[in-house]
Every structure is written in C-alpha cells, then in structure tokens.
C-alpha positions in Angstrom: -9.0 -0.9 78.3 -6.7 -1.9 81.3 -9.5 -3.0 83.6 -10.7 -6.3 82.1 -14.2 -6.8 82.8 -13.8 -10.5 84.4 -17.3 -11.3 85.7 -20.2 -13.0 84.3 -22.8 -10.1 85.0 -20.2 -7.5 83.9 -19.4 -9.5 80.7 -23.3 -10.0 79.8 -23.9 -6.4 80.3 -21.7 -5.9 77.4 -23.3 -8.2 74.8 -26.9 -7.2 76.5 -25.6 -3.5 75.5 -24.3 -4.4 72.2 -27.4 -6.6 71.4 -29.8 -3.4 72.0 -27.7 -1.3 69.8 -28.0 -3.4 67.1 -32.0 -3.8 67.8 -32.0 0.0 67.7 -29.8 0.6 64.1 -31.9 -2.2 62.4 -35.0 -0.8 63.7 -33.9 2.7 61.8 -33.1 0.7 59.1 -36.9 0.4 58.4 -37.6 4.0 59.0 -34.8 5.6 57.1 -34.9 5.3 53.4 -31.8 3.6 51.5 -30.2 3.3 54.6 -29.4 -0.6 54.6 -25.5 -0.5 53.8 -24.9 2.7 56.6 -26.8 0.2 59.0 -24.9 -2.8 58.3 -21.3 -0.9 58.8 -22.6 0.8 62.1 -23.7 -2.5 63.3 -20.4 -4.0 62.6 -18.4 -1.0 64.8 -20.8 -2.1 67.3 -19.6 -5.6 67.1 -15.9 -4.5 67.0 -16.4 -2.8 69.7 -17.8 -5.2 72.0 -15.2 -7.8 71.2 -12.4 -5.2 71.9 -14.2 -4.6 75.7 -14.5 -8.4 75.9 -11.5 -9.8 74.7 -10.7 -13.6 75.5 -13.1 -16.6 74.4 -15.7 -14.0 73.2 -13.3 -12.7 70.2 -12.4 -16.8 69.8 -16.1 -17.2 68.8 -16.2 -14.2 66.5 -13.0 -15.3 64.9 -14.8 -18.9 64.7 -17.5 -17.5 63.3 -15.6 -15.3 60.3 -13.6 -18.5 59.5 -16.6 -20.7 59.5 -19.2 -18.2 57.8 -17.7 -16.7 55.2 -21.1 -16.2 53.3 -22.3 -13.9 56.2 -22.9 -10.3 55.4 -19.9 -8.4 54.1 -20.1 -5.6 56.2 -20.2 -7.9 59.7 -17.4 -9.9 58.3 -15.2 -6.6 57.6 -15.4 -5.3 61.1 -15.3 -8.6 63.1 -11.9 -9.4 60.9 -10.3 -6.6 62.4 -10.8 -8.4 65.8 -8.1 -10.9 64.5 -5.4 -8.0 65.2 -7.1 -5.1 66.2 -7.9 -5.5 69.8 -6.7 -2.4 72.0 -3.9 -2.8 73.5 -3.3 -2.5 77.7 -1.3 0.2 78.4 2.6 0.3 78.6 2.9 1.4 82.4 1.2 -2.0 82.4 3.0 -4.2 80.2 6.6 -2.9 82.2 4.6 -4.2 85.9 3.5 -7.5 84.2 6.8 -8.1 83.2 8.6 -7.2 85.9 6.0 -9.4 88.3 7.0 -12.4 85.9 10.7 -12.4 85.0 11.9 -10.4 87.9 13.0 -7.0 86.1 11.4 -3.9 83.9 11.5 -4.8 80.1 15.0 -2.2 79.4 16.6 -4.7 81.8 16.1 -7.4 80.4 16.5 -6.7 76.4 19.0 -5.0 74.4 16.0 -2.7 72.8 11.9 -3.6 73.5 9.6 -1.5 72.2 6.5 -0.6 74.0 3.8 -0.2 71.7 2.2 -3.7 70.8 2.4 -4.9 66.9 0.2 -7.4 67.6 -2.9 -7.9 69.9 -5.4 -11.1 69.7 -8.0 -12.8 72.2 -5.8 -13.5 75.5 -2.3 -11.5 75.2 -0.3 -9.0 73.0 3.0 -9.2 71.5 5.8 -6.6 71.4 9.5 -6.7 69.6 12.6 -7.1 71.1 15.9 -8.0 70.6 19.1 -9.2 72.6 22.2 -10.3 72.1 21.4 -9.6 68.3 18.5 -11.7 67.8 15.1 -10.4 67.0 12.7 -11.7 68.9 8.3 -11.9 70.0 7.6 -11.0 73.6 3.9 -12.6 74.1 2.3 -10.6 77.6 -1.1 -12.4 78.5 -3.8 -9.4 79.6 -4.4 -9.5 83.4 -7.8 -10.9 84.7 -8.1 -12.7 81.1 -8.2 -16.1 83.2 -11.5 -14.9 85.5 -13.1 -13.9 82.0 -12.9 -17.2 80.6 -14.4 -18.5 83.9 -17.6 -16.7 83.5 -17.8 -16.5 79.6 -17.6 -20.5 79.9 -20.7 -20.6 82.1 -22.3 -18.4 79.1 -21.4 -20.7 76.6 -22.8 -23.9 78.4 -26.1 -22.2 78.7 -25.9 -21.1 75.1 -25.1 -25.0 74.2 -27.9 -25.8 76.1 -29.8 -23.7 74.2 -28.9 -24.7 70.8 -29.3 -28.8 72.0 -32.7 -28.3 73.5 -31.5 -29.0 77.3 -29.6 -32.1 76.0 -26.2 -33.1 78.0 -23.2 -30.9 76.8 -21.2 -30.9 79.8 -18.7 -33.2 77.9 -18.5 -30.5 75.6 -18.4 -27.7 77.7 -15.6 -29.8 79.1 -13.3 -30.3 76.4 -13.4 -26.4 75.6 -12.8 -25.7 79.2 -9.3 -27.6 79.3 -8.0 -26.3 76.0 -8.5 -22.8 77.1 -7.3 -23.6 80.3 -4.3 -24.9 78.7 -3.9 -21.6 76.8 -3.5 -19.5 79.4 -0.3 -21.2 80.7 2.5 -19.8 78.4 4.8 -22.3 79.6 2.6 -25.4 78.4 2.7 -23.4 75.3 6.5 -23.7 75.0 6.7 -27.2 75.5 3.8 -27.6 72.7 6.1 -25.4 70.4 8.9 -27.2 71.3 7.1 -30.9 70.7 5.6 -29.3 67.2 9.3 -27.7 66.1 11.1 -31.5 67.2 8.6 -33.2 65.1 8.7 -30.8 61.9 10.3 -32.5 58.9 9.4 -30.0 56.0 11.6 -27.4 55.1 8.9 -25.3 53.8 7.7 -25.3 57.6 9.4 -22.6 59.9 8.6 -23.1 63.8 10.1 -20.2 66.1 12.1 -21.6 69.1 10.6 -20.9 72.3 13.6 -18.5 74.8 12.5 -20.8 77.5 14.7 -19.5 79.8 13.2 -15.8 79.7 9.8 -17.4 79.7 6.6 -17.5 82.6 3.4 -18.9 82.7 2.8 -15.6 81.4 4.8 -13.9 79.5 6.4 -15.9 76.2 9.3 -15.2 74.4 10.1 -16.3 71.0 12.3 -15.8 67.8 11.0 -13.5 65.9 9.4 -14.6 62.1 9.3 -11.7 59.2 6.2 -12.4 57.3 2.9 -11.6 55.6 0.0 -11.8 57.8 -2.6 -14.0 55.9 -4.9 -10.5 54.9 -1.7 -8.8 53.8 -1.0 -12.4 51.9 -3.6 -12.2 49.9 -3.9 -8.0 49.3 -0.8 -9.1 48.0 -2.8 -10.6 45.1 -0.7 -13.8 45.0 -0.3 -16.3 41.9 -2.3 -19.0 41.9 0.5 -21.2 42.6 1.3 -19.6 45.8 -2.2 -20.0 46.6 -2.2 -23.9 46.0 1.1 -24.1 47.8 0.0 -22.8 51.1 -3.1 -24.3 51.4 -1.3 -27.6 50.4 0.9 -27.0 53.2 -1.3 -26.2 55.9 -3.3 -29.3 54.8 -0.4 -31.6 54.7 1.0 -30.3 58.0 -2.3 -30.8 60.0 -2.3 -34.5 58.9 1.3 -34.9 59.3 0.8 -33.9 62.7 -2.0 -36.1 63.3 -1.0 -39.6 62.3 2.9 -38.6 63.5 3.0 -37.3 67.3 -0.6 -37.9 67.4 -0.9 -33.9 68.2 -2.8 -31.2 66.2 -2.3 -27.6 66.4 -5.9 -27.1 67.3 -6.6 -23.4 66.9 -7.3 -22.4 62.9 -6.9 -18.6 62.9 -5.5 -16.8 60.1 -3.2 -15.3 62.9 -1.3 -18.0 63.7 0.0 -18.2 60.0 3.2 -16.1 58.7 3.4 -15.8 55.2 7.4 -15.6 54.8 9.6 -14.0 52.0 11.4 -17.1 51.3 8.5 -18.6 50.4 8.2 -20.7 53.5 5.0 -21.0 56.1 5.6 -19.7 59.6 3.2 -21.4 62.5 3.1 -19.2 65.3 0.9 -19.7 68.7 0.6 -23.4 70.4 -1.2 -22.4 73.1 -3.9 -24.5 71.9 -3.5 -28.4 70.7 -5.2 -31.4 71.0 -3.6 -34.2 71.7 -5.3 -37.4 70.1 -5.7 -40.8 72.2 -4.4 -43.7 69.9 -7.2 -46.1 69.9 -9.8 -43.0 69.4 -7.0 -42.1 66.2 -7.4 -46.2 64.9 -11.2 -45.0 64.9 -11.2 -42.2 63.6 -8.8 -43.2 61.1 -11.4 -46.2 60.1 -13.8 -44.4 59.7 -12.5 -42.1 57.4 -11.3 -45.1 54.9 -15.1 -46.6 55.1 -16.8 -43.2 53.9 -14.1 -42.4 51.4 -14.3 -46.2 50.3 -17.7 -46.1 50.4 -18.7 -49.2 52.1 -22.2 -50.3 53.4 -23.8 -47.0 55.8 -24.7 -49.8 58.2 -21.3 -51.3 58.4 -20.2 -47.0 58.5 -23.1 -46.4 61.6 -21.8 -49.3 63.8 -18.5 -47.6 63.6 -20.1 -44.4 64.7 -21.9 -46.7 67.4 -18.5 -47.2 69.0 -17.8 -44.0 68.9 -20.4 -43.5 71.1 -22.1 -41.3 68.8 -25.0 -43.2 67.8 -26.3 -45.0 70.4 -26.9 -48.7 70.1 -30.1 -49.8 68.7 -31.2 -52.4 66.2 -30.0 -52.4 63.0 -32.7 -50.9 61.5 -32.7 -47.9 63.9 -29.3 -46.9 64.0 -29.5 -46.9 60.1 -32.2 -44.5 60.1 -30.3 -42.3 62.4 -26.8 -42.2 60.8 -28.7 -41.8 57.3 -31.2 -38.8 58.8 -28.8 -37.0 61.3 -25.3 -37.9 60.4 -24.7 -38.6 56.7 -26.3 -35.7 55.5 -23.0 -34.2 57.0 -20.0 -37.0 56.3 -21.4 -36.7 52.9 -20.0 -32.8 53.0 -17.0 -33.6 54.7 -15.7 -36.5 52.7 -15.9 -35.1 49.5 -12.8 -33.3 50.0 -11.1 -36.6 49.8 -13.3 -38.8 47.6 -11.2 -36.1 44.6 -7.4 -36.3 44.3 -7.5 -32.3 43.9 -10.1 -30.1 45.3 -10.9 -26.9 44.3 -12.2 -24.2 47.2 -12.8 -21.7 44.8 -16.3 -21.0 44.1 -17.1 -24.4 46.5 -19.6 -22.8 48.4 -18.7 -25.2 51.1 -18.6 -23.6 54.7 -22.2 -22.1 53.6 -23.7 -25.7 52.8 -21.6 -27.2 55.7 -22.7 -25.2 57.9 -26.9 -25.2 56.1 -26.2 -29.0 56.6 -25.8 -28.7 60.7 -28.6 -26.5 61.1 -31.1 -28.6 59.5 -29.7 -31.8 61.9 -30.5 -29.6 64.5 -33.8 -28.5 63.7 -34.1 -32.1 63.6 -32.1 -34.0 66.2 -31.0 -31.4 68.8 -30.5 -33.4 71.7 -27.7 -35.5 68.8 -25.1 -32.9 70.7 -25.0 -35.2 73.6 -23.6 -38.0 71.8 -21.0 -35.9 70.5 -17.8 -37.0 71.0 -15.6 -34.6 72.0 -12.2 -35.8 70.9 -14.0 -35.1 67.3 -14.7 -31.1 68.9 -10.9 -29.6 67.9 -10.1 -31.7 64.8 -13.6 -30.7 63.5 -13.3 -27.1 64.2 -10.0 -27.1 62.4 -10.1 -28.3 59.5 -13.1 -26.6 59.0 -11.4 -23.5 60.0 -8.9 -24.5 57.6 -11.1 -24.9 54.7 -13.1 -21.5 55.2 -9.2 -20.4 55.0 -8.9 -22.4 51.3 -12.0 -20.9 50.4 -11.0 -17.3 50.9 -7.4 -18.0 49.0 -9.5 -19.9 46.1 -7.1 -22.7 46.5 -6.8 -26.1 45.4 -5.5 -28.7 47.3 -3.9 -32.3 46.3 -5.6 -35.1 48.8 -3.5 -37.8 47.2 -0.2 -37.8 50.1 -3.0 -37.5 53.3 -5.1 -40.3 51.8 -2.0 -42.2 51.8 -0.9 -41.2 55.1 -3.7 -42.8 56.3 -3.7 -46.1 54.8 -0.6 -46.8 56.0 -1.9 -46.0 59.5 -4.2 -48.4 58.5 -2.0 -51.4 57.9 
C-alpha cells in the first residue's frame, strides 16, 4: 500500500475493476438461491477495498456519500464506514523517511517516545502518538503522491459532473473543490486554520488542539493530543438522550457561530473530525478544509435565509436568488416558475429545520427526502448546476453532513440561539 497509484488511467483501472466485481456478485445473486445478504457484504469488501487502494478524494466521496445517504443499503454503509478509519496504513520504514525529509531528523530524534504503528488513517495522511517534553501529542504524516492523485481523480469528477448536469458548465464547481483540496494538502495552511478556529472559540464546551507549529511542514502536523470517543464508539456507547441533544446542539451552534463571527466554516463534516471527550466536552480536530465566506455573499445568504423562514412572497424570495446568480434574470413570471419548479421544492426541505424552535432528527427521514428532492430537480432541470453558486458548495455539504450526523444520534436540536444569531447580522 506504499506505492500510491497517482494517475488518472491507473486510478480508473481500480473503480473499472471494482465496478466488474460487483457486476459479477450481483449477477450470482440471481442464480444462487437466498443469496441476497452474502452478496450485499461481499460487494461492500469490494468497496472497502477499492477505497483503501485509492485513498484521497475517492474515500472523501464515499464518506460524502455514508453521511448524506444514510437510507442506502445496510450492508454498503457497514463497509464503506470502516473507510472513515480503516485505511491501510504506509509502512513505518516510510513514515521515519517522510519525516526525516520534512523536519530534518528520524522520528526517535525528535520525540521523547513516537510510536510507529498509525492509530488513525483517513483520506490524505495518518496519524501516530508522541510525546515530548511530557506532553502527549498527534503527529499527522500526509501519504506520498496523495497530491498527483487528486490531480487526476479531479479530472474524473468534472466528467462525472458533466455527466449528472447534462454537459452544462460546472467548471466553477469543479473549481471551488479543486482549491479546498488543494488547500488540504498543505499542513501548514492547516495550522494557521486551527489557530484562526482556536483564537475565535468562546465555548467552554469546545476543545481545539494547539497546532506545535514549530515541529510542523507542509506535511507533516503536529498537534496536542485530545482523549476522546470517536463518534461510532460515542454512540456504541449507547449515550442518554441528553448527551445526544447536547452534541448535536453544539456542533450546530458552533458551525453558525463560526459563520456569522470570523466569517469561516469548518467545511469538512466527517464523523472523524469529532472527539467525543470524557469531560463532557466536544473536541474539533482537522482544519485542513474551511471555507472562508465573502461578506457581501454572507449579507445574501443571510437574507435569504430570514425571507424563507419568514415566509415572504416566492417572487420577492426568487429575485434574491436572481442575484445570487442562481436564477437567471427573466421576467417575473418566468423566474417564478423556475424558483417554484426547480428550487423550492428544495428550500422547502432545508428551512424546515428552522421554521421549529426544536427539531427532532429522529425518525425525520430527512437526508432520504433531501436527497429524493435533488434528483427529481435533476431529472428536470439538469443544466440548473451551472448556475450554482459555489460559495453555497461547502456550507451546503456541511450542514447536510451535519444533519445525516443528527440523524444517526436521533438528536434534537434547539434553532432558537442561530435564528437569533442571524437577525442580529441582519440589523
């Protein structure tokens, strides 16, 4: 697993692979008798083992896809979770040369005690434990040749877009997702994100690890360490639900607070990137990815929230989308029929999260019809995609990462404090 296969036609040899094995087990599945559920797990290890040859924006997608779809087959969902920590790790002869390329010595030099083996492996870089000095801390090593990788699996994903849109424009897109990944892979941009996220923190019940800038590269990252539940030992845990409610309320709160305050989000909804501490607090780990928000976009956005959860005319509501630049200008009557056919039928799905002072995940059903909702847009605006805007791309995928989150705790959240937030932006 040391030699990262970086090219496009080495990377689509892998799904093309993957995709006839699954062709094959589901054509068995006909054949062979009661063999539905022995077909569904195999096809799962063949997923797994895919995204552990791929690694990088292909196990992003997959972790997209298990936060998003939550209603998909069982059996998929169970195998393509274990992608969230279960990525082979590259070799320690490795890791030593990597480190000793970046800061200057072999790992024993540099720490008190570092231990080899990874405890934790995601989509671009593992992480191993060390401590010095008597501090415990992270030591984040990015996988060699994950930057090439990204290079070609983005020229996979715009034809895939193009695709999905019907031919229509998605380079803006394509873009936007380009720069944050871009941004991801420089470990020192991630510091200074962690440090602008850990100055900004006001909660208590927040924990942000300090970055050891000094000992850090573009790289290789080096943090405190946080002691905490991942989010699937959180809730094998079988917590209250209190606890539940708490979280979630949290992680809401947080995102908002981060919004409308440094105008900033932490843009990258994985379960992974969540600490579940003893104390009762929430770690945030990982700020490789964030979006930062343009003010006058924000005043938009911000608007246009108010207007749906206020309910005011869907004329006065698609002339706000119109200067978004997502509904392209028309007369009244036409942009009307657009925003009610192609973009109400999902605002009306998103707001209703806010139009309740409490909303309750559990038993929602709402990723499912959220995501029912886009499909049917497609089928019958495709080419919509290019008016997209993309400052909406992140905060979208986010909170709707988020939400798939709620609706795996069962949670129920309190809007009342981020509805506030953002009438006071407002005035």
């Amino acid at each position: 697993m040391d030699k990262l296969p970086i090219t496009k036609l080495q990377r689509t040899k892998i799904l093309a692979k993957a995709t006839l094995k699954i062709g094959i087990k589901k054509g068995k599945s006909y054949i062979v008798p009661n063999s539905k559920e022995q077909t569904q797990d195999e096809i799962g290890e063949i997923i797994l083992q895919a995204l552990n040859e791929l690694k990088g924006v292909s196990v992003k997608i997959a972790q997209t896809l298990v936060l998003g779809m939550p209603f998909l087959n069982t059996n998929y969902l169970e195998k393509i979770s274990k992608s969230f920590d279960s990525i082979t790790p590259i070799n320690r002869a490795l890791i030593r040369k990597i480190i000793k390329q970046e800061l200057g010595a072999y790992p024993e030099k540099l720490f008190d005690k570092f231990d080899l083996k990874a405890f934790a492996s995601a989509s671009l870089g593992q992480v191993h434990k060390a401590e010095l000095r008597g501090e415990e801390l992270a030591v984040k090593v990015q996988y060699p040749g994950i930057a090439k990788s990204i290079q070609s699996d983005m020229t996979i994903i715009k034809f895939a877009l193009k695709r999905f849109s019907k031919g229509a424009k998605v380079e803006h897109i394509v873009e936007e997702l380009s720069d944050r990944l871009s941004e991801e892979l420089d470990y020192l941009n991630e510091a200074k994100n962690s440090q602008k996220f850990l100055k900004a923190n006001r909660s208590s019940d927040i924990v942000i690890p300090k970055v050891i800038k000094e000992l850090s590269s573009k790289k290789v990252l080096i943090t405190e360490f946080l002691d905490g539940l991942t989010f699937k030992e959180f809730l094998a845990a079988n917590p209250s639900q209190k606890q539940r409610d708490r979280y979630a309320q949290l992680i809401f709160d947080n995102f908002f607070d981060s919004l409308y305050e440094i105008k900033t989000i932490h843009a990258d909804p994985n379960p992974g990137n969540f600490l579940f501490l003893q104390d009762g607090r929430l770690g945030i780990i990982d700020f490789g990815c964030t979006k930062a928000v343009d003010g006058e976009f924000l005043k938009s956005f911000n608007r246009l929230h108010l207007s749906l959860i206020d309910e005011i005319e869907p004329l006065e509501i698609a002339k706000q989308y119109m200067q978004l630049g997502m509904i392209e200008p028309a007369s009244d009557e036409e942009m009307l029929k657009f925003y009610k056919e192609i973009i109400n039928p999902l605002d009306t799905i998103y707001i209703e999260i806010f139009k309740q002072d409490r909303y309750d995940f559990k038993n929602s059903n709402y990723a499912k019809r959220g995501f029912d909702a886009i499909f049917k847009v497609q089928k019958k605006q495709a080419k919509s995609v290019q008016n997209y805007n993309q400052d909406y791309l992140f905060i979208d995928r986010t909170l709707l990462g988020y939400y798939a989150m709620f609706e795996r705790m069962g949670a129920q959240i309190d809007t009342r404090y981020v509805k506030e937030l953002m009438r006071r932006f407002e005035r």
